[in-house]
C-alpha positions in Angstrom: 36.3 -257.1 -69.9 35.8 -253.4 -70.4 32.4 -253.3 -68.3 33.9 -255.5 -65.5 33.2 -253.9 -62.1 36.8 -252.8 -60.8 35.2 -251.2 -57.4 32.9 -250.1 -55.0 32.6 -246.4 -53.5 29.9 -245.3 -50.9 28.5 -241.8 -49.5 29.3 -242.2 -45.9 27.1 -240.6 -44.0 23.3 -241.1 -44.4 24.6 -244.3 -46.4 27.1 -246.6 -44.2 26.4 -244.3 -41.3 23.8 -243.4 -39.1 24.2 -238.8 -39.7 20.1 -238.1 -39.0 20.8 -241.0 -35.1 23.8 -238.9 -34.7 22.9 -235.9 -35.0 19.9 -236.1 -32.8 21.6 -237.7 -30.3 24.3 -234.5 -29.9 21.3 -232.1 -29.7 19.6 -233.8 -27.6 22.5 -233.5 -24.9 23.2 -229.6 -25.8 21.6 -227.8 -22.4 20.5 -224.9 -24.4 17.9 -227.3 -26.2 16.6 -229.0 -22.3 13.4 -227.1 -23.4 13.7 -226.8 -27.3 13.0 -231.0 -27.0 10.5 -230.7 -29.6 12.0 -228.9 -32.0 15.0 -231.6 -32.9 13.7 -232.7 -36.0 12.8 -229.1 -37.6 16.2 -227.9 -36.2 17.9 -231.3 -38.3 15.9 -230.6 -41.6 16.9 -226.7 -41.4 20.7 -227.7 -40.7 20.9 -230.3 -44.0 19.4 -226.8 -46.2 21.7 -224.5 -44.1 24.6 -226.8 -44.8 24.4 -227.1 -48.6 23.8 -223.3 -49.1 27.3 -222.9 -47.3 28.6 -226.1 -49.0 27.8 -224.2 -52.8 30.0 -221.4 -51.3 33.4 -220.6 -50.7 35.2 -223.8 -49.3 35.5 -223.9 -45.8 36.4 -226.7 -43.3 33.6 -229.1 -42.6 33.2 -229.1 -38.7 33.3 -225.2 -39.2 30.3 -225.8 -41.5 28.3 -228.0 -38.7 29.3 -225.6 -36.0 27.4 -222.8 -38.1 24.6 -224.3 -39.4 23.4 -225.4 -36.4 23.7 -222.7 -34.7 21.6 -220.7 -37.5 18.9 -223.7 -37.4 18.7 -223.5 -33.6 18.5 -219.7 -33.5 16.0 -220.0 -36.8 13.8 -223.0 -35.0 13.7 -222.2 -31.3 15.2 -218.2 -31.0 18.2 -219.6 -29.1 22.0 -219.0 -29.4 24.3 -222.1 -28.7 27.3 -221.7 -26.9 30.5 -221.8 -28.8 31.0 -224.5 -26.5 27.8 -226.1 -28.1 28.6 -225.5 -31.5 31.8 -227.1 -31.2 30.3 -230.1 -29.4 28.0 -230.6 -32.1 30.9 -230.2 -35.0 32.7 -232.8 -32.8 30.2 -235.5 -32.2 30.8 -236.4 -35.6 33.3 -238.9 -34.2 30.3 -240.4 -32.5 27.7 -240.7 -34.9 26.9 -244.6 -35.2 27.3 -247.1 -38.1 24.4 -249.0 -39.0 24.2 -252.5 -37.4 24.9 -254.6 -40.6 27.9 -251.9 -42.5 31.3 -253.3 -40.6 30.4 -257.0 -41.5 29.0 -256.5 -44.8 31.5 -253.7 -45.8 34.1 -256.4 -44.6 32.4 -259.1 -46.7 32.2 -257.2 -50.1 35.9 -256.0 -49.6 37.0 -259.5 -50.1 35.9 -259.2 -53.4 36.0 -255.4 -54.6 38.1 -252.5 -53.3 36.1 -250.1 -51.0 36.2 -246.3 -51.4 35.1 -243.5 -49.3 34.0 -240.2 -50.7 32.5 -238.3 -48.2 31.8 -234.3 -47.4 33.4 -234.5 -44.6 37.3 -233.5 -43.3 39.7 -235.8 -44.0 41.1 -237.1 -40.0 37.0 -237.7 -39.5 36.0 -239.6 -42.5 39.3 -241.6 -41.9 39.2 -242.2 -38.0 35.2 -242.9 -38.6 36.1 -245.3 -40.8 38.6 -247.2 -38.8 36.3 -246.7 -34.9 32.6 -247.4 -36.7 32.9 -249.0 -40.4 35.7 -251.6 -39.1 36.5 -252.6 -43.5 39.1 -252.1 -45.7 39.4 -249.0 -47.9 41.2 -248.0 -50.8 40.4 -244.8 -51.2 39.2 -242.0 -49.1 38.3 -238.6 -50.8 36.7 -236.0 -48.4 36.1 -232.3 -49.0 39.6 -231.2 -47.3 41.5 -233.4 -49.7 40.2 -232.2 -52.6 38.7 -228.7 -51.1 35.4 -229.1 -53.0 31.8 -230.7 -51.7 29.2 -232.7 -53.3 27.7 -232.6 -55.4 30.1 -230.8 -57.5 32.0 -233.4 -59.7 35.5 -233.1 -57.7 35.2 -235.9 -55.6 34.3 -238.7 -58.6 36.8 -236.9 -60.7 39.7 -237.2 -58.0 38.7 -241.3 -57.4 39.1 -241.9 -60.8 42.7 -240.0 -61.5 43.8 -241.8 -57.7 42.6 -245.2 -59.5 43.1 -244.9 -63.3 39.6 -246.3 -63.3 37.1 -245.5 -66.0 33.5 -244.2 -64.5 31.9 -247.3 -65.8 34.4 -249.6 -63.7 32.9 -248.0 -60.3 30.0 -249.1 -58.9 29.0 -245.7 -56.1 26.3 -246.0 -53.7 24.4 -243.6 -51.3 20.8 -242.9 -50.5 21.1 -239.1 -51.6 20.0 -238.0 -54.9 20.9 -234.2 -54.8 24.8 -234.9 -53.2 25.5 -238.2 -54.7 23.2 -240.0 -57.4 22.7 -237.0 -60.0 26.4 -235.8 -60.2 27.6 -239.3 -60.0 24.9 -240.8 -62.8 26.2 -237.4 -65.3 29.6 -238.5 -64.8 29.2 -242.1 -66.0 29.2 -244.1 -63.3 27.3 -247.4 -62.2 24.9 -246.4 -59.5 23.6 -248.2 -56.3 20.6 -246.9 -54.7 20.8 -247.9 -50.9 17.1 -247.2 -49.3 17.6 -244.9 -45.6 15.2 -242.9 -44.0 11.8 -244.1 -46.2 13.5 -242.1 -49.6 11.7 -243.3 -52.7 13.8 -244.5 -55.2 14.0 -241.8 -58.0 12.3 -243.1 -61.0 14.2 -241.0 -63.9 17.8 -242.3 -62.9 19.3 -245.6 -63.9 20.1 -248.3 -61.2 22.7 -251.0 -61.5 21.2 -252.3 -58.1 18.6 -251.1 -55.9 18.2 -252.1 -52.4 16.4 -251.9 -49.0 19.6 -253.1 -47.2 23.2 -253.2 -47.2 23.0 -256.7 -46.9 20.9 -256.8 -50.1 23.0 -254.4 -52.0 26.0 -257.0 -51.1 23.9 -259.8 -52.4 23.1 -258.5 -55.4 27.1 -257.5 -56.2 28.7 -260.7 -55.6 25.6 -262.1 -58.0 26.5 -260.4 -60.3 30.3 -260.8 -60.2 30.0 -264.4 -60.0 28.1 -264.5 -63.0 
């Protein structure tokens, strides 16, 4: 059936992953920002704008990307210059941001059913050994900004799933939380969307959702539904 759904891709982090938990745990333990406590959530929203900005520009590796922008947000937010030693420990606790709960069993349960794939703006060794330490699921594919040196929400990603795959957009079901990096792009390309409520986002009202849900759980629910039909 030409409208069957062949496969299943996600945003990692935000979506399957805990990146806001993460992140505010790393900042928490820098000692430059002992005194700055109050200041972690403005120093997290003016990172995400930082990042895109330098995301629109000349491709660079990701951790390089977190070590900057959060030294800019910290110096922006609290007049403060990290350490390089801080700025690298922020790039690395990547590793460490946490999955939510319910992602490695219900990643694990719709895998028995759908291939999984990963497209991420992240480097390739993270999104892969993040994967394997937090998400604990099969995966097809994995497409990262280092692999196909581009970042969401430019089309490269979708566009590099579907030549791996030989699927058409309309076969791919791909799911995030995040309309600016993931939804738009993703929805002008063809594909079947998944709307995966994090952080209290609205759902946007002018895209069109295959399935919209509050949980992963749900969003898993809904899938096998519909594939059993």
């Amino acid at each position: 059936m030409a409208d069957a759904l062949r496969m299943v891709t996600f945003d990692c982090f935000g979506t399957l992953i805990d990146w806001k938990l993460g992140q505010r745990r790393v900042l928490q333990a820098l000692p430059s920002l002992r005194q700055h406590q109050d200041r972690i959530e403005e120093i997290l929203e003016l990172r995400e704008a930082i990042e895109m900005k330098m995301e629109a520009g000349a491709w660079m590796p990701y951790a390089k990307i977190l070590a900057l922008s959060v030294a800019e947000a910290v110096r922006n937010s609290c007049a403060v210059e990290l350490s390089e030693r801080e700025r690298g420990a922020f790039a690395t606790g990547q590793l460490g941001w946490p999955a939510y709960a319910e992602s490695p069993a219900e990643l694990k349960r719709l895998s028995a059913h759908l291939p999984l794939g990963l497209l991420s703006n992240c480097d390739d060794a993270v999104l892969r050994l993040c994967a394997r330490r937090h998400l604990d699921a099969p995966v097809r594919s994995y497409i990262s900004a280092e692999s196909v040196r581009s970042y969401k929400p430019a089309p490269t990603h979708w566009h590099a799933l579907l030549n791996e795959t030989g699927f058409e957009a309309h076969q791919v079901l791909h799911v995030s939380f995040t309309r600016a990096y993931d939804l738009e792009p993703a929805a002008r390309l063809g594909f079947r969307l998944g709307f995966l409520r994090r952080y209290q986002m609205p759902t946007p009202a002018d895209i069109e959702f295959a399935f919209v849900a509050e949980s992963l759980q749900d969003l898993v629910d809904q899938v096998l539904a519909e594939q059993a039909d």
